[in-house]
C-alpha positions as CSV (number, residue, x, y, z in Angstrom):
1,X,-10.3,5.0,-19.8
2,X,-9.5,6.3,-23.6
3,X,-5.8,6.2,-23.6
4,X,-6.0,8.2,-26.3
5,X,-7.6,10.9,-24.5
6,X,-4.8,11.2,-22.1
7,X,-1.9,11.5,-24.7
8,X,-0.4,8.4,-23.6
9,X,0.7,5.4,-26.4
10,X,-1.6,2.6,-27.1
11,X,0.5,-0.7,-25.9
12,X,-0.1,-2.3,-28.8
13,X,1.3,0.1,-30.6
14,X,4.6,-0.1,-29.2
15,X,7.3,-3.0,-30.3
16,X,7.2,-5.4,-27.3
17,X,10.5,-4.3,-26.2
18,X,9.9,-1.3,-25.8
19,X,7.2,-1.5,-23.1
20,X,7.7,0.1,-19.8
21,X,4.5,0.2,-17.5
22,X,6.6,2.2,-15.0
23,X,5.7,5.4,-16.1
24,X,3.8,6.9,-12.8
25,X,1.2,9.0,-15.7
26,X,0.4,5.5,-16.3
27,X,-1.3,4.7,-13.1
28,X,-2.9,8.7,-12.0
29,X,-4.3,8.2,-15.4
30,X,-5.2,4.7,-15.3
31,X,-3.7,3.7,-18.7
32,X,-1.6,0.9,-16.9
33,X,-4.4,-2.1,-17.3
34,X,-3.7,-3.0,-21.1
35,X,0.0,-2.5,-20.7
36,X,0.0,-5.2,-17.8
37,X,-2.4,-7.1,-19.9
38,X,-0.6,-7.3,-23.0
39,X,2.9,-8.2,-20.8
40,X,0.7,-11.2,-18.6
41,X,-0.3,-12.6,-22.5
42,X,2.8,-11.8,-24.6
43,X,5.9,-11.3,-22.2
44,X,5.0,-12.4,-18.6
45,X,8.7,-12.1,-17.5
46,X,9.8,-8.8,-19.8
47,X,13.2,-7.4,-19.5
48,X,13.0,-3.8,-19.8
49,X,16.1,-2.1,-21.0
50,X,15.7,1.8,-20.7
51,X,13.5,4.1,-19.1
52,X,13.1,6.4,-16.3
53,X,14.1,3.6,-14.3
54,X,16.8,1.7,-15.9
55,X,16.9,-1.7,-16.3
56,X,14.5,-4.3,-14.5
57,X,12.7,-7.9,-15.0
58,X,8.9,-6.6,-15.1
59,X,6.8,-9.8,-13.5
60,X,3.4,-9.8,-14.2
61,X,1.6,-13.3,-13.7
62,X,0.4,-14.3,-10.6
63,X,2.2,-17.6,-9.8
64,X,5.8,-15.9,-10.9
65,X,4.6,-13.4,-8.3
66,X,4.5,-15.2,-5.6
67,X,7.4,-17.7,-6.6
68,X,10.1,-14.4,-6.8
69,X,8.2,-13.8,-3.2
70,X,8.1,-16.6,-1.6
71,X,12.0,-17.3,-1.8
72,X,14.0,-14.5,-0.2
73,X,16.9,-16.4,-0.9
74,X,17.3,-16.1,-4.2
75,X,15.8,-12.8,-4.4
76,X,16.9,-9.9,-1.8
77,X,15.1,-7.1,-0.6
78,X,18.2,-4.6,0.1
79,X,18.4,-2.7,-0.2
80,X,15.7,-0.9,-1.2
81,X,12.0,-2.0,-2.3
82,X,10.7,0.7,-5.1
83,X,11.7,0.4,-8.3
84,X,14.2,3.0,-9.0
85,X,17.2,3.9,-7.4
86,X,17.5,7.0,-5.0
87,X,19.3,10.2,-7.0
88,X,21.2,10.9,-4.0
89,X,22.9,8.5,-1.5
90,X,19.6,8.8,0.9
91,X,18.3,5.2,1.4
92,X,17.2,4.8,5.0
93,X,17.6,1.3,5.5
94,X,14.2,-0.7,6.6
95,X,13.4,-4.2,7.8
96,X,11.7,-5.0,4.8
97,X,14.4,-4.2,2.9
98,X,16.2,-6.8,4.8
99,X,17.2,-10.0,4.5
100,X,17.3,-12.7,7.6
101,X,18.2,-13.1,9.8
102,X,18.4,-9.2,10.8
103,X,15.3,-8.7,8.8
104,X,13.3,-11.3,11.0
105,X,14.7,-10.1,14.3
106,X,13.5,-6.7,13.5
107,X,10.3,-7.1,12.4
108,X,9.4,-9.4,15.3
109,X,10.0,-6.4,17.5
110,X,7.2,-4.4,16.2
111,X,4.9,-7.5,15.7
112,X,2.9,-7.5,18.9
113,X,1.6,-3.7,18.1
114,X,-0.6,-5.9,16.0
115,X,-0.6,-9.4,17.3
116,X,-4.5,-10.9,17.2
117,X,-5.1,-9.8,20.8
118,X,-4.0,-6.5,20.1
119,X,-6.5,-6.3,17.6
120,X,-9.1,-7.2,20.1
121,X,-8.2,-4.9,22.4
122,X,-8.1,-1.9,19.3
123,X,-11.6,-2.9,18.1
124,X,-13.8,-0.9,20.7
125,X,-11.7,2.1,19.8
126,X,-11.5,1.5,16.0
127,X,-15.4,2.0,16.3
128,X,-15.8,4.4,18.6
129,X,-13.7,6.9,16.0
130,X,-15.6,5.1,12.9
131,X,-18.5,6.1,14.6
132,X,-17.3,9.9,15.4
133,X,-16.1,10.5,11.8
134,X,-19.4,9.3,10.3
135,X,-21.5,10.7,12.3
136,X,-19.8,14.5,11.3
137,X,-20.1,13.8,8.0
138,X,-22.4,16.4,5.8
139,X,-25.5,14.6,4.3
140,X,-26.3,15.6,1.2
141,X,-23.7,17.9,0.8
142,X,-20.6,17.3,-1.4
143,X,-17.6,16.6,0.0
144,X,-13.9,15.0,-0.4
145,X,-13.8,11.2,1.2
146,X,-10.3,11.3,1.0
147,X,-9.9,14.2,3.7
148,X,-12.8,13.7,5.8
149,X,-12.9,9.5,6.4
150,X,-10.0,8.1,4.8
151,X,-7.4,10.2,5.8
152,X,-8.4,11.1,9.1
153,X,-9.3,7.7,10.0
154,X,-5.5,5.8,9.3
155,X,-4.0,9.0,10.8
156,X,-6.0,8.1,14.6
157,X,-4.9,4.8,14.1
158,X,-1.7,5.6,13.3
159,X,-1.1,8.1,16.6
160,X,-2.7,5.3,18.1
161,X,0.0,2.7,17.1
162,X,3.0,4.9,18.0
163,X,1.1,6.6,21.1
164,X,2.2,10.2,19.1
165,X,1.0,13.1,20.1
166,X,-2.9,13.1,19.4
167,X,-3.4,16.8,18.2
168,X,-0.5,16.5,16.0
169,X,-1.3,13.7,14.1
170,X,-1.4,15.6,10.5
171,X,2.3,15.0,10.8
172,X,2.3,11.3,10.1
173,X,-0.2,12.0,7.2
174,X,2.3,14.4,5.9
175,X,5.3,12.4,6.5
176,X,4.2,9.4,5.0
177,X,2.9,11.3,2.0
178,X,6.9,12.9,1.7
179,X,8.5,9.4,2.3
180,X,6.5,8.1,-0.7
181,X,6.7,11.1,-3.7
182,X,10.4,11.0,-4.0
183,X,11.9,9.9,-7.2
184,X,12.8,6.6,-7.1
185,X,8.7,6.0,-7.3
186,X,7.6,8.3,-9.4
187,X,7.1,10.9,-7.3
188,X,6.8,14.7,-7.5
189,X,9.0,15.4,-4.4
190,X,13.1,16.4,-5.1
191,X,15.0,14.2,-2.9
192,X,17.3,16.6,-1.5
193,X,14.0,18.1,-0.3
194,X,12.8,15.0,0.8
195,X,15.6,13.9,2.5
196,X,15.3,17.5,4.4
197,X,11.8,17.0,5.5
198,X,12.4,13.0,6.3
199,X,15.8,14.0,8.9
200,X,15.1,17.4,9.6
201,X,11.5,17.3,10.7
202,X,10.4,13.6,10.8
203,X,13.2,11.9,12.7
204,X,14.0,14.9,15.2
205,X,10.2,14.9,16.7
206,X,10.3,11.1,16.9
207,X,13.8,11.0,18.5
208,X,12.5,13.0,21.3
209,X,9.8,10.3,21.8
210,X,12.7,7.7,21.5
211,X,14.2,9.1,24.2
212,X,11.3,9.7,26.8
213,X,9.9,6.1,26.2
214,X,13.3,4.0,26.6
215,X,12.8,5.9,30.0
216,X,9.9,4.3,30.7
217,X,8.7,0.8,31.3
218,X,7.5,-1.0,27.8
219,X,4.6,0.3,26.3
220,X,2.5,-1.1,23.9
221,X,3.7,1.4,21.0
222,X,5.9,0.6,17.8
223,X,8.4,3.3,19.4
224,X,8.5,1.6,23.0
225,X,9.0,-1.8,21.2
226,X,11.8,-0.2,19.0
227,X,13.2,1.1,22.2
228,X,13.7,-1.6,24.3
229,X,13.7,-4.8,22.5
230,X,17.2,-5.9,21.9
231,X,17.3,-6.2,18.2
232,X,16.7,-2.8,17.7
233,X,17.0,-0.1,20.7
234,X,20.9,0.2,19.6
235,X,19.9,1.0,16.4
236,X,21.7,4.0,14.2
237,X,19.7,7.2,13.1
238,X,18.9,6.2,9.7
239,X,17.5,2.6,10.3
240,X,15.5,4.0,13.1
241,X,14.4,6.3,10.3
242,X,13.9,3.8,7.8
243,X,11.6,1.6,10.4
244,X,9.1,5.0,11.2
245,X,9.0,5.5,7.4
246,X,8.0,1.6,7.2
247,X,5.4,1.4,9.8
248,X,4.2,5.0,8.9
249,X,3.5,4.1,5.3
250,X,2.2,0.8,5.5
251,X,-0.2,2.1,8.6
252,X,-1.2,4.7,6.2
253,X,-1.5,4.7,2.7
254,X,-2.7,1.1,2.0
255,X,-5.5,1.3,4.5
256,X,-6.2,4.6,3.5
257,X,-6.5,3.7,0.0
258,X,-8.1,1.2,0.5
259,X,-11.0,2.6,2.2
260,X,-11.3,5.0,-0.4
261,X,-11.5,2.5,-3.1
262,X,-14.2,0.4,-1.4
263,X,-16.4,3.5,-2.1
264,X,-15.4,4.0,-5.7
265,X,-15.8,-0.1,-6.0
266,X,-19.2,-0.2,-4.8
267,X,-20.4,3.0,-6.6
268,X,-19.3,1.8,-10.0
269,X,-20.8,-1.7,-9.1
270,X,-24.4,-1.0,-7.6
271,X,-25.2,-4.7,-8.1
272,X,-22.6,-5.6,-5.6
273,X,-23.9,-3.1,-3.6
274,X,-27.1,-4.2,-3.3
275,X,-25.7,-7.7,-2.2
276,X,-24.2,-5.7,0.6
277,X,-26.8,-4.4,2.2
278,X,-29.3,-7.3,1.5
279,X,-26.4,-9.3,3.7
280,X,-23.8,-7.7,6.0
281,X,-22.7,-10.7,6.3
282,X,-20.4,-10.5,3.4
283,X,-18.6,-7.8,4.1
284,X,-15.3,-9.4,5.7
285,X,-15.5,-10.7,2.3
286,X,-16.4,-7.4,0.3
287,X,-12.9,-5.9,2.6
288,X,-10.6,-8.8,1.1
289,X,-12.3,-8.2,-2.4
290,X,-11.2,-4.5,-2.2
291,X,-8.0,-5.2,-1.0
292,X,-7.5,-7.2,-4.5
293,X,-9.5,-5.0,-6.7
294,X,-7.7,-1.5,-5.5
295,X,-4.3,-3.2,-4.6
296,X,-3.4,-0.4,-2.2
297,X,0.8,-1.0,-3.1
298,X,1.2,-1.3,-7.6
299,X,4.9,-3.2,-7.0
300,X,7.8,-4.6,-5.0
301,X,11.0,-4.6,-6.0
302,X,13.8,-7.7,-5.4
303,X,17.7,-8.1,-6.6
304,X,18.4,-11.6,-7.5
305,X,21.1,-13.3,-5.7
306,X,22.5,-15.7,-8.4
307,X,21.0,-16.5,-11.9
308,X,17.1,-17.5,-11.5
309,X,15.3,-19.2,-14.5
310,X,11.7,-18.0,-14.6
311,X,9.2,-17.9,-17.1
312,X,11.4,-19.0,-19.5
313,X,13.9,-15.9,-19.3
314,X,17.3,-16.4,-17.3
315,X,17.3,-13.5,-14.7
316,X,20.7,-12.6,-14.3
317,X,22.6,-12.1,-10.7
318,X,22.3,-8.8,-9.8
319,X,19.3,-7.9,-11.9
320,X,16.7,-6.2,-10.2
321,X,13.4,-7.7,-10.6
322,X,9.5,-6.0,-10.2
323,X,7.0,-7.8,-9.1
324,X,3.9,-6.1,-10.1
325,X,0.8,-7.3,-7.1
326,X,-1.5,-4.9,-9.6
327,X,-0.9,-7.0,-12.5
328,X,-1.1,-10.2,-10.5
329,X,-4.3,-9.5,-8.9
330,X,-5.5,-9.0,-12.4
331,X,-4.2,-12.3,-13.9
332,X,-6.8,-14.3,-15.8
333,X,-5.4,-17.6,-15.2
334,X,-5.4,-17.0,-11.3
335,X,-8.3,-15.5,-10.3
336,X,-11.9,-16.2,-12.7
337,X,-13.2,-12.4,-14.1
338,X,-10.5,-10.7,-12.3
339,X,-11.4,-7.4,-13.8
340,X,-15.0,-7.5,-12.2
341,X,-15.6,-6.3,-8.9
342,X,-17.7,-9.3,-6.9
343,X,-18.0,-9.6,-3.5
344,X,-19.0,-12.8,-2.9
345,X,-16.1,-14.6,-4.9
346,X,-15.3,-18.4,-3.3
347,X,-11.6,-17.3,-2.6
348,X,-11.7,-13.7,-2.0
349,X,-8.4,-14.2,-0.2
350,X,-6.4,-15.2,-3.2
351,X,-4.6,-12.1,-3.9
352,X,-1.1,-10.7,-4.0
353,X,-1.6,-7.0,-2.4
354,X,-0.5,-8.3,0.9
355,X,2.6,-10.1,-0.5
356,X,4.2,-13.9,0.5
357,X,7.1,-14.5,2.7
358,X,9.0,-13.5,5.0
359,X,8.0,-9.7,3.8
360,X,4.1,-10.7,3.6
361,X,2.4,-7.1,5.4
362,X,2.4,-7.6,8.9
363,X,-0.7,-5.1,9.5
364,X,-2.9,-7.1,7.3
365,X,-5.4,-8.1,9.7
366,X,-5.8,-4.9,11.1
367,X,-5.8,-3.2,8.0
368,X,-9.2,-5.6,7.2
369,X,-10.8,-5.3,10.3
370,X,-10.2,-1.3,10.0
371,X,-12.1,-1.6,6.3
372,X,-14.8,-4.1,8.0
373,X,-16.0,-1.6,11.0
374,X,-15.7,1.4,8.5
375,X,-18.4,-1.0,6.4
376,X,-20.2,-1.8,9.3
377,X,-21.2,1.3,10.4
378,X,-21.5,2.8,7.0
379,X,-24.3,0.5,6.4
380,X,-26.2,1.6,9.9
381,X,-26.4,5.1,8.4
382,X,-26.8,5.7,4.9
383,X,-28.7,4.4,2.3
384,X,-26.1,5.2,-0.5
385,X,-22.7,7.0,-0.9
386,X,-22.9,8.6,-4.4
387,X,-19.7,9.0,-5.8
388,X,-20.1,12.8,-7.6
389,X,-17.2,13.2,-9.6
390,X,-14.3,11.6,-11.0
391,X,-11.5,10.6,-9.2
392,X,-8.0,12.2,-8.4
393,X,-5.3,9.9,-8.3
394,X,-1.3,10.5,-7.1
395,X,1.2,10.5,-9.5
396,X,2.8,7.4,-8.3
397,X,3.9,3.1,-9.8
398,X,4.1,2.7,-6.1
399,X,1.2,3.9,-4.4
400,X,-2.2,3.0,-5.9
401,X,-3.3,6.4,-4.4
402,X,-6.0,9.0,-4.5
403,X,-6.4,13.0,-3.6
404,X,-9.6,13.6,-3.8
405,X,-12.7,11.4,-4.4
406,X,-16.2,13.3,-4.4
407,X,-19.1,12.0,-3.0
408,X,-22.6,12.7,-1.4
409,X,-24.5,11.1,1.4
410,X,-27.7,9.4,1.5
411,X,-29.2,9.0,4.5
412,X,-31.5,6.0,5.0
């Protein structure tokens, strides 16, 4: 990417002090790697004082990532976990923007939606749609991945996980696209209209299925478990809000995401390609690769509890600190030629996109094993997926999005 091309500044160019790699034009444009780089080698804890988001401690290294992670005590999640604050008192409160012991009670409710033998039981159906979706697919044809695999793919899984209505499942692709573009992340959505869309549209149609499954027995679903486990079926409005936006979101756009950069990864990097089809073996690793190299979510954001020395700077109580997974899963001192793409790396695992913790992403496992059958059936079928044009990204510091990817089939 030629920064200058896109209008933004050169990081070098800019006094130390005044860098701020929150700008969302940063990351649709892909002008954010030097910033993050020049931060992880000059100012790996950086205090930024103004911006479009105020004040925050920008963390960048790997091992600071996942020490501000790994100890919830001294820094919080609530109450929110993007990077700016909301314009308008709307903050829907979420489990992983909570602290324990309400945080932990909430998100063990929703847990067995995805539980290892949950996952077993999901597989034959995971493939059966993988298989439905590819085999539609135009060969030799241009077409947009994002629309026709990527989306529609997490949005089956998705009405899958909540048991929601099957033809309407557009609705949680919409929804979680709304609950992400709102200001506090960049995004391109007011929040008064946001907030509309979120209580108006979003919580009415899934307070109707609130209501006809705590009528039932226990299902399997995140809204029968929300329902009728005790930690959360007395739950107000807005938190039940918060939680659909949570599991919507995290069911959605980092899977989907990632499945789309797994293309772009292997197009730009026929070598690793080749690897890949030489051995299907490696493709579990290949998913965890991807997960690192596309880092579906840029950031998480934490308040720290009391003053915190890190990295040499005294974070402050009160101070809200970023921990940046895209910068970390780019750390040289972590993780050997981070910026190449290689499938077979010894410790392919060793990555921050899924987080540490108590907040580490619950659907991790299913999100891999989503991206491995996807792989594995890709592989049956075509000899090559050609990526035609250049990417479209979202205009986001949250979500390491696209809109449209262009590719064409090869069949073998």
């Amino acid at each position: 990417m030629n920064i200058a091309a896109t209008g933004i500044p050169d990081p070098y160019s800019l006094n130390l002090d005044d860098l701020d790699p929150s700008d969302p034009a940063l990351f649709e444009q892909q002008a954010h790697w030097d910033y993050f780089r020049r931060l992880r080698d000059e100012d790996p804890v950086h205090y930024v004082t103004a911006g479009e988001f105020g004040a925050y401690w920008s963390v960048t290294k790997f091992d600071d990532i996942v020490f501000v992670d790994s100890h919830h005590d001294l820094f919080s999640s609530e109450p929110s976990i993007a990077i700016g604050e909301s314009n308008i008192d709307f903050e829907p409160p979420m489990f992983i923007a909570m602290d324990p012991p309400k945080h932990d009670a909430e998100r063990k409710a929703v847990m067995p939606a995805v539980a290892p033998q949950r996952l077993v039981e999901l597989e034959d159906l995971i493939r059966s749609r993988v298989i439905e979706v590819l085999d539609e697919l135009p060969v030799g044809e241009e077409f947009n991945w994002v629309d026709k695999v990527s989306i529609e793919l997490t949005t089956r899984m998705l009405a899958t996980l909540f048991d929601f209505p099957y033809e309407q499942r557009s609705k949680l692709t919409y929804w979680s696209d709304v609950a992400v573009s709102g200001p506090s992340a960049g995004g391109m959505i007011e929040e008064e209209e946001r907030k509309r869309i979120l209580t108006e549209e979003c919580l009415v149609f899934f307070n109707d299925l609130w209501r006809e499954r705590a009528e039932q027995p226990g299902g399997s679903d995140f809204i029968s478990m929300l329902a009728h486990d005790p930690a959360t079926r007395d739950m107000e409005p807005m938190e039940f809000l918060g939680n659909l936006i949570l599991l919507i979101v995290g069911g959605n756009d980092t899977t989907r995401n990632s499945m789309t950069g797994s293309v772009l990864a292997l197009d730009k990097n026929p070598q690793e390609f080749a690897k890949l089809k030489s051995n299907a073996s490696l493709i579990p690793s290949m998913v965890c690769e991807v997960i690192r190299w596309q880092t579906p979510l840029a950031h998480m954001r934490r308040i720290a509890t009391e003053d915190v020395e890190l990295g040499g700077k005294t974070i402050k109580k009160g101070d809200r600190v970023v921990m940046w997974y895209v910068s970390g899963n780019r750390d040289e001192d972590a993780i050997e030629h981070p910026d190449e793409f290689i499938i077979d790396r010894e410790n392919p695992r060793k990555h921050v996109s899924f987080g540490f913790g108590i907040h580490r992403c619950m659907g991790n496992r299913l999100a891999e094993l989503q991206l491995k059958i996807l792989w594995e059936e890709i592989l049956e079928r075509f000899e090559r997926i050609e990526v035609s044009g250049e990417p479209v990204r979202v205009h986001s510091n949250f979500v390491m999005g696209y809109k449209d990817l262009p590719v064409i089939l090869h069949a073998l």
